[in-house]
C-alpha positions in Angstrom: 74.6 38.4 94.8 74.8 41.2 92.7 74.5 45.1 94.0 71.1 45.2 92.6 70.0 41.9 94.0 68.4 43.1 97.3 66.3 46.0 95.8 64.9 43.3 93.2 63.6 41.3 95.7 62.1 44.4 97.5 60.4 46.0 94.4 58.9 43.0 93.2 57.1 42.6 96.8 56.4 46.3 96.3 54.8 46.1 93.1 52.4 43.3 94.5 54.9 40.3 93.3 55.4 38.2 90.1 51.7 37.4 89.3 51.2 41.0 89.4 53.1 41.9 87.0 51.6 41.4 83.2 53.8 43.0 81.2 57.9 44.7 81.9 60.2 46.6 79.6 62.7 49.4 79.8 63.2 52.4 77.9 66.9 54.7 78.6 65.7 55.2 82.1 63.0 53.7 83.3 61.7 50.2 83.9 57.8 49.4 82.6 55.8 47.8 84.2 52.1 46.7 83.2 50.3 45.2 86.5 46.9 43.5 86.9 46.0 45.7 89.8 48.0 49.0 90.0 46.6 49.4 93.5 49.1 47.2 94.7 52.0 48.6 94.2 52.7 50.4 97.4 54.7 53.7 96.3 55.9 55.0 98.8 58.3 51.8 99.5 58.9 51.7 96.1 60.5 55.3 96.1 62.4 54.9 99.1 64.7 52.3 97.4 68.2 53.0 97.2 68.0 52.1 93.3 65.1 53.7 92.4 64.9 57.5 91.2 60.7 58.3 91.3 57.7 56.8 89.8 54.7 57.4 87.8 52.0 56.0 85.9 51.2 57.1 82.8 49.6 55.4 79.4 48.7 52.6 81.4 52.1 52.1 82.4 53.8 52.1 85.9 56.8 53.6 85.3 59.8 53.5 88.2 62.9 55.6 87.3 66.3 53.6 87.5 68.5 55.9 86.0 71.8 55.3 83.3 72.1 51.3 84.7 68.3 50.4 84.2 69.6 47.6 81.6 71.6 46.0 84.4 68.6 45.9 87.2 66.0 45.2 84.0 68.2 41.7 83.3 69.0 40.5 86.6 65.2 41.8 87.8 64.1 39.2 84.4 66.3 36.2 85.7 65.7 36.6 89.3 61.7 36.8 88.8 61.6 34.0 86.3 59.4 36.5 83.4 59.7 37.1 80.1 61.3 39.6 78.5 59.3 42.1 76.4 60.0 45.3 74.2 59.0 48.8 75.2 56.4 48.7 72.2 55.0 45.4 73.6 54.4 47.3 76.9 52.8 50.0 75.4 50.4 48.0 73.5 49.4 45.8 77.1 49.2 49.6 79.0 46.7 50.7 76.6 44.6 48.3 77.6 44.3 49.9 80.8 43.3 53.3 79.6 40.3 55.0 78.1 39.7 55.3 74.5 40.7 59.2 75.0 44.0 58.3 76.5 44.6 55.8 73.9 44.1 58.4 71.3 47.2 60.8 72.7 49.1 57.3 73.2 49.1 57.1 69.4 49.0 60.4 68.8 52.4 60.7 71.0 54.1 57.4 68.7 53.4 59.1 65.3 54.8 61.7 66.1 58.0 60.7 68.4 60.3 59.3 65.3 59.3 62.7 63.5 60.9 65.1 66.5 64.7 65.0 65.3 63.8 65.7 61.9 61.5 68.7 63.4 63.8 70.0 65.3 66.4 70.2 63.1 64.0 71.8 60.6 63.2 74.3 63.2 67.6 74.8 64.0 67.8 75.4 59.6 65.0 78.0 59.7 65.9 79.5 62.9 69.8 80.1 61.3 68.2 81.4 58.0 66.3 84.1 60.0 69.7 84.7 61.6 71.6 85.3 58.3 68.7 86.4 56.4 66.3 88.7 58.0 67.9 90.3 61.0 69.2 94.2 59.5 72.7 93.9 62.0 75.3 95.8 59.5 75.7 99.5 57.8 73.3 100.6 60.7 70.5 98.2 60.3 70.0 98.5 56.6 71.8 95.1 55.7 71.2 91.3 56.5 74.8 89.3 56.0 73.2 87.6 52.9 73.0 90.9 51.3 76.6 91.6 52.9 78.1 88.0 51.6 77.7 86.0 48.5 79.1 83.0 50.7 76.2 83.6 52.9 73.3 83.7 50.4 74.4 80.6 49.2 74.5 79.1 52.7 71.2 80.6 53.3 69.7 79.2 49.6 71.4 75.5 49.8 69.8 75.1 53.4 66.4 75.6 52.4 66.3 72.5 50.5 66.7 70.7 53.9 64.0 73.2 55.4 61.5 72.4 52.4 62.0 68.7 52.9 61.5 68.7 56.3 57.8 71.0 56.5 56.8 70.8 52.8 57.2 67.0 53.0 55.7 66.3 56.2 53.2 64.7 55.5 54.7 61.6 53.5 56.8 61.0 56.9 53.5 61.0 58.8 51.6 58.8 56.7 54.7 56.7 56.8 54.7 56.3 60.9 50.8 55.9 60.8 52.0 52.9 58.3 54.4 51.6 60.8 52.7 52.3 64.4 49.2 50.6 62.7 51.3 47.5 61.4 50.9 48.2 58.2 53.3 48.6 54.8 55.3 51.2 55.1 56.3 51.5 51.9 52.3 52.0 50.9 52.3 54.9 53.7 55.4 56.5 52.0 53.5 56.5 48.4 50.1 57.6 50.1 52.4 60.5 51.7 54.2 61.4 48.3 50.5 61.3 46.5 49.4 64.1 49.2 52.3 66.6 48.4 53.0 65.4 44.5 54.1 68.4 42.1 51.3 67.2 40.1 49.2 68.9 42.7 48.6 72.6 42.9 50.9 73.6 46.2 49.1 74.1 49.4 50.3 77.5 49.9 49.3 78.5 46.2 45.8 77.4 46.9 46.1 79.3 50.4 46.7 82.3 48.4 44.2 82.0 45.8 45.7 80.0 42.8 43.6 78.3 40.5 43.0 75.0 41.6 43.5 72.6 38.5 41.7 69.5 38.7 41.0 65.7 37.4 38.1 65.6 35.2 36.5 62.0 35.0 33.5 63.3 32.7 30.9 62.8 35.4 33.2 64.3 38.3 35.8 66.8 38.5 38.3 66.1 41.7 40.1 69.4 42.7 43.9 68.7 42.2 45.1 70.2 45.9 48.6 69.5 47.6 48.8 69.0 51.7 52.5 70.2 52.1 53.2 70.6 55.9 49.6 69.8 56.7 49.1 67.2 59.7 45.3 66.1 60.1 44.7 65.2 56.4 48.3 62.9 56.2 46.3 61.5 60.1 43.2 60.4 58.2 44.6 59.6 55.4 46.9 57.2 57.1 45.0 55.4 59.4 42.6 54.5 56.1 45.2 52.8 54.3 46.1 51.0 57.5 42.4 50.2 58.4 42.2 48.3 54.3 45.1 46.9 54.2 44.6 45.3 57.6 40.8 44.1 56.9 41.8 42.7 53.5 44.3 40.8 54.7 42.0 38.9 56.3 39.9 38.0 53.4 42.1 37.6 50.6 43.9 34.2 49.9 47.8 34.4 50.7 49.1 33.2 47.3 47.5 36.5 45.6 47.6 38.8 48.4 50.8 40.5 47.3 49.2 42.0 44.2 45.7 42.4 45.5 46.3 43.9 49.1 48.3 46.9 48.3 46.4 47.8 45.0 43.0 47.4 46.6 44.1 49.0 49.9 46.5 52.2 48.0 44.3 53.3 45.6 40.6 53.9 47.7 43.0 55.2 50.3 44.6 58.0 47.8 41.1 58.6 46.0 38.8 59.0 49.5 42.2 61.4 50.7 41.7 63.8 47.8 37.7 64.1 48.2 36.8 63.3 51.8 39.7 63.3 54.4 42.0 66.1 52.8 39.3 69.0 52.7 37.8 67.7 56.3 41.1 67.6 57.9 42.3 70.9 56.6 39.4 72.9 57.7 39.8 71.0 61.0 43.4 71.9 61.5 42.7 75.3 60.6 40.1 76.0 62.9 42.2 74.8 65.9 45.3 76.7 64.7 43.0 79.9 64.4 41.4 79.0 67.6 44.7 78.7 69.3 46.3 81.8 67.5 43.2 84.1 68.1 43.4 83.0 72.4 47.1 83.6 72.3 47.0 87.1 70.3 43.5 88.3 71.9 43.2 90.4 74.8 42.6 87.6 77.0 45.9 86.4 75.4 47.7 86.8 78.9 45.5 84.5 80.7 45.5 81.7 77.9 49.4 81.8 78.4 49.2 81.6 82.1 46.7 78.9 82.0 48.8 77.0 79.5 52.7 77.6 81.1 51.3 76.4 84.5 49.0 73.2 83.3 51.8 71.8 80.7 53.6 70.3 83.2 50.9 68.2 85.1 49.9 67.1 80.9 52.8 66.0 81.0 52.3 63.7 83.6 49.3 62.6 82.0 50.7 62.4 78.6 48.3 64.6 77.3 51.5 66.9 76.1 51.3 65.0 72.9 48.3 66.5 71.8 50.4 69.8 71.7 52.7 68.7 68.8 49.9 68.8 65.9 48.8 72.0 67.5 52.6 73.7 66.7 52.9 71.8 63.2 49.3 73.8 62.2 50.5 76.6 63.0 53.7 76.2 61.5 52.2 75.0 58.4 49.0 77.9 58.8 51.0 80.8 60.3 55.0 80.3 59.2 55.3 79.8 63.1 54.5 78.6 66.5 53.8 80.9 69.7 52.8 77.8 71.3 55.9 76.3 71.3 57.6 78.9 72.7 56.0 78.1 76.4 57.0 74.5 76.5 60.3 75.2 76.1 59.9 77.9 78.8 58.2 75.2 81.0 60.8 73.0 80.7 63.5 74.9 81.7 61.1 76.5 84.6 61.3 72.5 85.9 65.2 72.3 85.9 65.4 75.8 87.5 63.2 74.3 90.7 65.8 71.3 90.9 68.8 73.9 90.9 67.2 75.7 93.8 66.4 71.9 95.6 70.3 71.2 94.9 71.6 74.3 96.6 69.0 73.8 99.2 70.4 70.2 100.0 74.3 71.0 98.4 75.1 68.6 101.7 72.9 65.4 100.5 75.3 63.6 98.1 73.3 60.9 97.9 70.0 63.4 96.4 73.3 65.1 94.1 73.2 61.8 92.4 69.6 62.1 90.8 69.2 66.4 90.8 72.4 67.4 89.3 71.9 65.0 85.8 68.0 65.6 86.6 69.1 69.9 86.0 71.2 69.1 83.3 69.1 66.9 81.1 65.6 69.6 81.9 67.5 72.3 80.5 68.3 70.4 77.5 64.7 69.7 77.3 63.8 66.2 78.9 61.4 66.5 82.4 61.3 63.5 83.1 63.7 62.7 85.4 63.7 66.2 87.1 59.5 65.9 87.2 59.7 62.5 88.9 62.4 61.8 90.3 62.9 65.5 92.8 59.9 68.1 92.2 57.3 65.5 92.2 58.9 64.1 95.2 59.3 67.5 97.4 55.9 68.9 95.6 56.3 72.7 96.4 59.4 73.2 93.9 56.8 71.8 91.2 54.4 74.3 92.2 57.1 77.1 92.4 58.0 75.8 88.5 54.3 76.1 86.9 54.1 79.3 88.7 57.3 80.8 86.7 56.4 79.0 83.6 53.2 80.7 84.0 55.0 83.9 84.4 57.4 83.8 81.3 54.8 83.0 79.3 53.0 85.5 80.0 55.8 87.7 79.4 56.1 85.2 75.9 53.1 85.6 74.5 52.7 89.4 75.7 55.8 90.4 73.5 54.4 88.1 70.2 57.6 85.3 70.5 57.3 83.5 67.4 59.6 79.8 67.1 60.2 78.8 63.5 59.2 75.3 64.8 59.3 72.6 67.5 62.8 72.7 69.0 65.3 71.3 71.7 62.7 72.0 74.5 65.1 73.9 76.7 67.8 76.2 76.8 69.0 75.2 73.5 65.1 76.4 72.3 65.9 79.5 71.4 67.8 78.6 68.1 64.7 77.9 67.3 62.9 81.0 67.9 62.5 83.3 65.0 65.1 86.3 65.0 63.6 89.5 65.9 62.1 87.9 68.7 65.5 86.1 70.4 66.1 88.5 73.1 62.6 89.0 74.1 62.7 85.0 74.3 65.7 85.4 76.3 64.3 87.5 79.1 61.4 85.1 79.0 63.9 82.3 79.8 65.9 84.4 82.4 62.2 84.6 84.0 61.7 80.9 84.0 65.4 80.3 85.5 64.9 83.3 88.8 61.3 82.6 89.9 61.2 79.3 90.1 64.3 79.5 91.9 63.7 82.2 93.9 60.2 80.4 94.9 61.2 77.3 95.5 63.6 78.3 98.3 60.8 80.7 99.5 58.3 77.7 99.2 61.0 75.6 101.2 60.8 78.2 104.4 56.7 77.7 104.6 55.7 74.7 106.5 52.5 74.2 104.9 54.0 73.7 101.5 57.2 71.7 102.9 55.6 69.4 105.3 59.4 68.8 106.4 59.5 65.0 105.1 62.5 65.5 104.0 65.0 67.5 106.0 66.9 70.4 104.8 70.5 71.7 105.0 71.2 75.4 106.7 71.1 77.7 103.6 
């Protein structure tokens, strides 16, 4: 008998027992599971296992936090139970069955967008350390930038734009490629239909943003206006889920032994031709209406209480999954503004979360057994990942979640009141402000020193009120 052995055999009476469950993966973390009825899972039980860290359900998924050994309980919890194994995108695909067509939207939304994050967020580290070197006035008394100082440094500064440009300019051919591959189709095709939306031919989208003559194909009876998408999202979107849409409908039709040839030409070229006249132009002026809409709340006089609103709801999005949605928002701006004040607040948010578990672990600093899940749960929150913090403590002791969206709410107030600016999406913690454009670093870092004392100061406050700790769990003298 293994030391996993007896908590097995609990959770899987738990969770409402074998035939419940339809559907079980793991991800770093976390086990999956997809049940037939998720009112049988009985929660509470569930949570008081030794083994297990929290729980959640979210994209049709419940979701019970294991921790670093989750492989080992996943493959003994397989053989004991007698069920097939499955693959975390198998489990999505079975949970989405279980959620509205609006929740299945963000789930897809969140996958096209998860394999682009590194590459974002290095983008945004590049542009933040170009601001660094290249715009902030910090020698002979504010007059000079070290690129003017250094001819080392301007060519640091020059070479690492052609990472920057590869990454924003050329976003769109790695959307249209994870459309390609999410929607099961060839991702190959969604590279070319990428690379046709931000070809050289094409007059640059920021040319035609600032008034450039717009070239175009003449076909005698039409003329098709020659415009690039460079770091536009919605029109790469459309355009992707089109190709995927032919190429899986023709597949259907069209014999196997000529499919090769017929499938990809007959599925490409409609796909790049209806981009350029219907779903480019629509999905431009739709992106830019949300990232004006978004920039006008956030810079208007109301601007304090669309922060407020926004640093205190992220975090229960996020436990919808709803967060996803957010990510298109900052890459709009980004491509419409040169920037994100978005961002900015998530980041704050985040480390707002880990600050509520610090305050929890000096609360309990006698409960080794709690240490074991809130000290990595801190740790990884300020380096940008909730989840285990969210779920497996604040969740749990539900003031220090509430003291957390009320600081979040706080510093971004503070945020959006002093115009912080991030170059892009970045590490969503601490590490965030490399990614925050220069002038606006130390305003960004008294927004994070806000995030880091009021939750912590409120959550110990929260702690002392016995209508917001109910006293479930017992604390140690502080």
């Amino acid at each position: 008998m293994s030391k996993f052995s007896k908590d097995i055999e609990s959770l899987l009476e738990h969770i409402g027992g074998r035939d419940n469950i339809v559907n079980v993966s793991h991800c770093a973390t976390r086990l999956r599971f997809v049940l037939r009825d998720t009112s049988k899972a009985d929660i509470k039980s569930i949570e008081k296992l030794p083994s297990v860290k929290g729980s959640f359900t979210q994209g049709g998924q419940f979701q019970v936090i294991i921790g670093n050994e989750v492989s080992t309980f996943y493959n003994e919890m397989i053989k004991i139970a007698g069920i097939k194994e499955s693959t975390k995108a198998e489990t999505k695909e079975a949970g989405l069955q279980n959620v509205n067509w609006f929740q299945r939207m963000i789930g897809h939304l969140g996958e096209i967008f998860a394999p682009l994050i590194p590459a974002i967020v290095v983008g945004g580290l590049i542009l933040g350390f170009r601001n660094i070197i290249g715009d902030l006035k910090l020698f002979e008394n504010g007059t000079k930038s070290l690129t003017e100082l250094s001819q080392f440094w301007a060519g640091v500064n020059h070479f690492l734009w052609l990472i920057g440009e590869a990454i924003f300019h050329f976003l769109p051919v790695g959307i249209t490629w994870s459309v390609a591959k999410k929607m099961g189709a060839t991702q190959i095709l969604g590279i070319v239909l990428g690379i046709t939306l931000v070809s050289p031919q094409l007059l640059n989208a920021y040319g035609v943003a600032g008034g450039a003559e717009i070239p175009f194909w003449d076909f005698g009876f039409a003329q098709i206006q020659m415009i690039g998408y460079q770091a536009q999202v919605l029109p790469a979107i459309f355009a992707g889920f089109l190709l995927a849409y032919f190429e899986k409908k023709l597949r259907k039709v069209v014999p196997e032994y000529v499919s090769m040839i017929v499938v990809p030409f007959l599925s490409l070229v409609p796909t790049v031709l209806i981009a350029h006249t219907i779903l480019g132009p629509i999905g431009w002026k739709i992106g830019s209406a949300i990232s004006s809409a978004v920039y006008a709340g956030l810079t208007s006089s109301l601007g304090w209480l669309f922060a407020a609103i926004f640093g205190f709801g992220y975090a229960p999005l996020v436990i919808t999954g709803l967060h996803h949605m957010t990510n298109a928002i900052d890459l709009q701006l980004m491509s419409e503004l040169g920037g994100t004040n978005l961002w900015p607040m998530i980041a704050l948010s985040n480390i707002a979360q880990g600050s509520a578990v610090l305050a929890i672990i000096f609360l309990h600093k006698d409960n080794e057994e709690e240490k074991q899940v809130s000290i990595p749960a801190a740790i990884s929150c300020y380096l940008g990942v909730t989840e285990p913090a969210m779920f497996g403590i604040n969740l749990k002791y539900v003031y220090p979640f509430l003291a957390a969206m009320i600081g979040s709410a706080i510093a971004g107030v503070f945020s959006v009141g002093t115009n912080v600016m991030a170059n892009s999406i970045g590490v969503g913690g601490i590490p965030g402000i490399l990614s925050i454009q220069g002038k606006y670093m130390f305003k960004f870092l008294i927004a994070m020193i806000i995030a880091i004392v009021v939750p912590f100061v409120l959550t110990i406050a929260f702690s002392k009120n016995k209508k917001l700790n109910k006293g479930e769990y017992v604390e140690s003298e502080v």
